[in-house]
C-alpha positions in Angstrom: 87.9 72.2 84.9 87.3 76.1 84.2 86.1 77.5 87.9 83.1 79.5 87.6 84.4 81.9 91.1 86.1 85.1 90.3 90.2 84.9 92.7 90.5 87.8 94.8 94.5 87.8 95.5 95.5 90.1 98.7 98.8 90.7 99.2 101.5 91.2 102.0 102.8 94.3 103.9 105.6 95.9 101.7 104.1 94.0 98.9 102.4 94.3 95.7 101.0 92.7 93.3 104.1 91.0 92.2 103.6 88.7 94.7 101.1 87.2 92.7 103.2 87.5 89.3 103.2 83.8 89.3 100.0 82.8 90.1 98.1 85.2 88.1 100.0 83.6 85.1 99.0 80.2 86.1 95.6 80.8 87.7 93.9 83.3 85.1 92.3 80.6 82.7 90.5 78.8 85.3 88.5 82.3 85.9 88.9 85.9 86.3 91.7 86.9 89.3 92.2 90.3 90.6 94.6 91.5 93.1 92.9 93.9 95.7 94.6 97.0 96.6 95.2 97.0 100.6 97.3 100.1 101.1 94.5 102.9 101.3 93.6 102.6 104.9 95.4 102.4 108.6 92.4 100.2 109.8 92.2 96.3 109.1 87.9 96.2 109.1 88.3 99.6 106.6 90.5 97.7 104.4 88.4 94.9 104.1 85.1 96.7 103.9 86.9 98.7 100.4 88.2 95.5 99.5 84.8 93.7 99.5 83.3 97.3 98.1 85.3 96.2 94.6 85.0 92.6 95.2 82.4 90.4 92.8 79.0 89.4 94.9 80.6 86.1 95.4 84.5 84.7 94.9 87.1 82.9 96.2 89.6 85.1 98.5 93.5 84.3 98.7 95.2 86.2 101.2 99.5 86.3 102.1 100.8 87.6 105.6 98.9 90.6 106.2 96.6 89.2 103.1 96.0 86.5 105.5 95.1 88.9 108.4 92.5 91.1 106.0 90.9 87.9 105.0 89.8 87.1 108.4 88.5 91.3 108.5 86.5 90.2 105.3 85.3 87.2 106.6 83.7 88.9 109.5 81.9 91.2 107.6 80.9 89.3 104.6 81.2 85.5 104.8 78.5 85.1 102.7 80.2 86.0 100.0 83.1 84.4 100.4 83.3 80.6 98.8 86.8 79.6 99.2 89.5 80.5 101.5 93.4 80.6 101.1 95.4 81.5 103.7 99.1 81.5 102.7 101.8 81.7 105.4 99.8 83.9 108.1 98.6 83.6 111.4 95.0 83.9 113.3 97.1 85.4 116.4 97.1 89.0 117.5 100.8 90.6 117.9 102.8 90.0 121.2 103.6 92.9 122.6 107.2 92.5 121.0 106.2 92.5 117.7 104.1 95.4 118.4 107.4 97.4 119.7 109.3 96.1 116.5 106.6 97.2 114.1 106.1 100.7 115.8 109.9 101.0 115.5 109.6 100.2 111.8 106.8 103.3 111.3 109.4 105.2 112.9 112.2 104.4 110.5 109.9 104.6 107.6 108.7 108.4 109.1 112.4 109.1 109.4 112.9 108.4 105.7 114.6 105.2 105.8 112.3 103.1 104.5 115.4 101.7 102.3 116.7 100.6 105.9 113.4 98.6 107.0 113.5 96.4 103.2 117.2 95.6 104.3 116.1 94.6 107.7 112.9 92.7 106.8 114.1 90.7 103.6 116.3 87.9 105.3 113.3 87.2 107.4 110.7 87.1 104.0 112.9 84.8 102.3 114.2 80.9 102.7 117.7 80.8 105.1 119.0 79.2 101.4 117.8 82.1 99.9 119.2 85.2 101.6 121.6 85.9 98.7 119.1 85.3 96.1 119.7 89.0 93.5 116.4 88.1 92.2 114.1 87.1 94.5 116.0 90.4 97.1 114.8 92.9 93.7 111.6 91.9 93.5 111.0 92.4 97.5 113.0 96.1 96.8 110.3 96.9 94.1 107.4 95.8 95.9 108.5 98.3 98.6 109.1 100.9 96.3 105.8 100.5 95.2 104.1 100.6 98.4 106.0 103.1 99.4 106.6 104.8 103.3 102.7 106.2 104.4 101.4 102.7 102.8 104.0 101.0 104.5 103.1 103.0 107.7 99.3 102.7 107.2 99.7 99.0 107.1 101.8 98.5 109.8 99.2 100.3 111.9 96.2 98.3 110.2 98.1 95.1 111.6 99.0 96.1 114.9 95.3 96.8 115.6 93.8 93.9 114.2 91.5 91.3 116.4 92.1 88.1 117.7 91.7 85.2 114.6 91.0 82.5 117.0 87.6 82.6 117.7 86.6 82.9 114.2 88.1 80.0 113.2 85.5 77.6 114.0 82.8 79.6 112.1 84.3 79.2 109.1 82.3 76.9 106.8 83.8 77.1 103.4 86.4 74.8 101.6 89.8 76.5 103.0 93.7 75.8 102.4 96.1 76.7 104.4 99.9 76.5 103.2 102.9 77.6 104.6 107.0 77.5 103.9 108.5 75.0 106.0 111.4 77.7 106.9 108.7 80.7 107.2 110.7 82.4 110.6 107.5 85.1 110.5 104.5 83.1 110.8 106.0 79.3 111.1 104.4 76.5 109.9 102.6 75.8 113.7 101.1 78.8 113.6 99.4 77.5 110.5 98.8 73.6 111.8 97.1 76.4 114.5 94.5 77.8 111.5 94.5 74.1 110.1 93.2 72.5 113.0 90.6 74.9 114.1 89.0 75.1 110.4 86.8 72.2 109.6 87.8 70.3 106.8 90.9 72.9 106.5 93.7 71.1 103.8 97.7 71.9 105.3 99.9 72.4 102.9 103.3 72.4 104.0 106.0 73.8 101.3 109.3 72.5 101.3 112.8 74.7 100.8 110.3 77.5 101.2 110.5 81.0 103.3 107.1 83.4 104.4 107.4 84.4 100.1 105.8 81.4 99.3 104.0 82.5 95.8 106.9 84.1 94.5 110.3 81.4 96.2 107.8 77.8 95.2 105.3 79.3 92.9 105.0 75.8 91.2 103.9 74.3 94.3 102.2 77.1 95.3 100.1 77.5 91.9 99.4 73.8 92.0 98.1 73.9 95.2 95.7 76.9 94.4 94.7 75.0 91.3 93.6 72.0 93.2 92.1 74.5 95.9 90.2 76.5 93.3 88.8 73.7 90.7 87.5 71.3 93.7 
């Protein structure tokens, strides 16, 4: 069954839209999919607000990671127009005060011009245990940062370290809403996303197995299949 909503795909910090290679592939005949751009701004509500400015009147939104976090900003100020929700390995919880030292320490790096340095650090934590010495899967991360390169990186570091609390918004959302997670995701771990489950009525959990905080790109077959059945229901 062809779905008549237009996909808006948002990716990660450090990524691109390779991180939707796989699902774009699979997804595209059941409707038009576009992967927003969510580099331009150092605020989370300005992201969304030029996010939504591009969007169609009405669609479904997928967002990964710091995806996850701007679909929450967009849901504040438009949930009108959003009809489905995906959130894919991502939490509804503001930083601790550690991860706001560890990001801040990463803007540093990236300032400094070693950029190079923070990839290295982050990708064992992005991928599967079982997949640390994957070539493929560690280039795709290394383009994706190239891509986004150091004041995107930094503007998104600062866009997430100033984002709201998720958990009182929870409950107000109405629409059909998935929430998946890798089983081995050491950055947001699969309770933080029984968490977004549980306080989303009607929320679907999916939890994928051999599977890291990459989920499109590690299991995109799960991954696609699960958006399928999210998208055409």
């Amino acid at each position: 069954m062809a779905s008549v909503l237009p996909l808006v795909l948002v990716p990660g910090l450090l990524c691109s839209a390779r991180l939707y290679g796989p699902q774009i592939v699979a997804l595209w005949a059941l409707g038009q999919v576009a992967v927003a751009d969510h580099r331009r701004d150092a605020d989370m509500a300005a992201i969304a607000a030029r996010i939504l400015a591009d969007a169609p009147p009405r669609f479904a939104l997928a967002g990964l990671s710091m995806g996850g976090y701007i679909a929450f900003a967009m849901m504040r100020l438009a949930p009108e127009r959003i009809a489905k929700l995906a959130l894919l390995d991502t939490s509804a919880r503001p930083d601790l005060p550690e991860q706001k030292a560890s990001r801040e320490k990463f803007i540093a790096m990236a300032e400094a011009g070693k950029l190079s340095d923070v990839v290295e650090t982050l990708t064992p934590r992005f991928l599967h245990k079982n997949r640390h010495n994957d070539a493929t899967l560690k280039r795709v991360v290394r383009e994706m940062a190239a891509e986004t390169g150091t004041e995107a990186f930094v503007r998104e570091q600062k866009a997430i370290i100033s984002r709201q609390d998720a958990r009182p918004l929870l409950a107000a959302i109405r629409c059909p809403t998935m929430v998946l997670v890798g089983d081995g995701d050491e950055l947001t771990p699969p309770e933080l996303a029984k968490e977004m489950a549980g306080g989303i009525a009607g929320a679907k959990l999916t939890v994928v197995p051999e599977c890291g905080h990459l989920s499109t790109l590690e299991q995109p077959e799960i991954v696609n299949a699960a958006l399928s059945e999210w998208l055409s229901n």
